[in-house]
C-alpha positions as CSV (number, residue, x, y, z in Angstrom):
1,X,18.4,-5.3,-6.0
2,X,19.5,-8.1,-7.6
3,X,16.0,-8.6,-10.0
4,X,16.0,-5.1,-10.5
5,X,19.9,-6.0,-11.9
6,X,18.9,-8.2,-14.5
7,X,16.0,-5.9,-15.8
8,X,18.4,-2.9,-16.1
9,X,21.3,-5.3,-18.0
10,X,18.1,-6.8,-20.2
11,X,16.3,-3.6,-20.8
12,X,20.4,-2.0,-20.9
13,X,21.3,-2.3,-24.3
14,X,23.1,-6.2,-24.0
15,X,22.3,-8.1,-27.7
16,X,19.2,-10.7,-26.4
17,X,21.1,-13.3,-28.6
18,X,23.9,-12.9,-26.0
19,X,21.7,-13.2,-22.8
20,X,19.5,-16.2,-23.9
21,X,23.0,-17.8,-24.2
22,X,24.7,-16.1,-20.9
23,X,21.7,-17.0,-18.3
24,X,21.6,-20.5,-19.4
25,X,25.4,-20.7,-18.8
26,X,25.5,-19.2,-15.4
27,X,22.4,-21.2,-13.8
28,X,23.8,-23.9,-15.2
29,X,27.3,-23.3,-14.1
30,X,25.7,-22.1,-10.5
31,X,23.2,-25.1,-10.1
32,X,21.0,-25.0,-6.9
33,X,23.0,-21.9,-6.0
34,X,21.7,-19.5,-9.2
35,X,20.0,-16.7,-7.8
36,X,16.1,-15.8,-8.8
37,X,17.3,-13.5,-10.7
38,X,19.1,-15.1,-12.9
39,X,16.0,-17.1,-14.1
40,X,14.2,-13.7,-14.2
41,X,16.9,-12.5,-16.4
42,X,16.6,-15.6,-18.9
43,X,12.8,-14.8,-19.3
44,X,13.3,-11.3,-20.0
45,X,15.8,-12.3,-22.6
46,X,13.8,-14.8,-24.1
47,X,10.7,-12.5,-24.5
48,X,12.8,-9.5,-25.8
49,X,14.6,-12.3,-28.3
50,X,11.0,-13.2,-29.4
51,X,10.4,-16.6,-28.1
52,X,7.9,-15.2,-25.5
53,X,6.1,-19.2,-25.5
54,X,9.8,-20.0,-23.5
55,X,9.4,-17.0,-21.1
56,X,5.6,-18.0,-20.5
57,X,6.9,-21.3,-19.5
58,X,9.6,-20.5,-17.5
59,X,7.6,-17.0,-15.8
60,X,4.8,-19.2,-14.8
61,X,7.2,-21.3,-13.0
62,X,8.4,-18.7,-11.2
63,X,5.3,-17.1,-10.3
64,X,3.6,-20.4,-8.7
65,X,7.2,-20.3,-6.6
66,X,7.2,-16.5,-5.6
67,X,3.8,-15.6,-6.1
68,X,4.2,-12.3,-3.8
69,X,7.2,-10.7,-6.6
70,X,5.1,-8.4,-8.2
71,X,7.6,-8.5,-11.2
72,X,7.3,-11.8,-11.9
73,X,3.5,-11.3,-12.8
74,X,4.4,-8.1,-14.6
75,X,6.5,-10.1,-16.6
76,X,4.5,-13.2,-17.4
77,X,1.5,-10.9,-18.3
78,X,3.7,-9.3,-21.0
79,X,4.7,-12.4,-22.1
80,X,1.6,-13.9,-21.9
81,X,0.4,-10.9,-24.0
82,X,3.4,-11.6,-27.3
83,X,2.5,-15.0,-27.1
84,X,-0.8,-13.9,-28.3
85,X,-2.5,-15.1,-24.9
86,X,-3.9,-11.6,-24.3
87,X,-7.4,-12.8,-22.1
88,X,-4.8,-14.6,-19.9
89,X,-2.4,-11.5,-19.6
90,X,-5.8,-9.0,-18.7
91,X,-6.6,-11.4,-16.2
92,X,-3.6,-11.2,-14.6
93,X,-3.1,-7.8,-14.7
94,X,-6.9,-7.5,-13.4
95,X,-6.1,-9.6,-10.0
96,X,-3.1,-7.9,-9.7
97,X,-4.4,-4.8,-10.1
98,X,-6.9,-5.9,-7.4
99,X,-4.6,-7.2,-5.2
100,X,-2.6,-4.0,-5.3
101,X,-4.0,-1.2,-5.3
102,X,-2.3,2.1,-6.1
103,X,0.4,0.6,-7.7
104,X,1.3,2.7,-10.3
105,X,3.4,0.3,-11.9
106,X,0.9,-2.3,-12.1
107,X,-2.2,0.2,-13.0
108,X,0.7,1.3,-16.2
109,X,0.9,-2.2,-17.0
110,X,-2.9,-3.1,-16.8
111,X,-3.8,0.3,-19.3
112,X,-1.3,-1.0,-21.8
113,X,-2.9,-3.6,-22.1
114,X,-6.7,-2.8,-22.3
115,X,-5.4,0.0,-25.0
């Protein structure tokens, strides 16, 4: 719930100049304590506020720490993909594609970004 949270108030219509400063704050202000999310949040922001180099960074993190959230991958293969790293973002997509078959989400994702 709480990922899907942070997509909706990323994707929701907040100005990205005022979430690349609000995530900061809260992990910050939360420490150890900051939820996943919250980091999940900050990348989002930062590739919608065009610094997707930051959310490759920080996605890649959080992918080698929670390899089996789908999202996370979704979202470092876009990032990947604005960062002009589009070979790494197919590969991606292909292995998770691979590794999860019938996922509409992920087969969505993977056309995108062959077209």
């Amino acid at each position: 719930f709480l990922m899907f949270r942070e997509r909706a108030r990323v994707l929701g219509g907040w100005p990205t100049t005022e979430l690349v400063q609000f995530y900061p704050r809260s992990i910050e202000q939360a420490g150890a304590d900051a939820p996943l999310a919250w980091h999940y949040g900050l990348a989002l922001s930062l590739r919608r506020n065009n610094q997707p180099a930051e959310a490759v960074r920080l996605l890649d993190r959080l992918v080698r720490e929670r390899p089996d959230l789908p999202s996370l991958t979704l979202a470092l293969a876009d990032a990947e993909a604005a960062a002009g790293r589009r070979e790494a973002a197919l590969g991606r997509l292909a292995d998770l594609a691979t590794r999860l078959r019938g996922n509409r989400t992920v087969a969505i994702a993977y056309a995108d970004q062959l077209i």
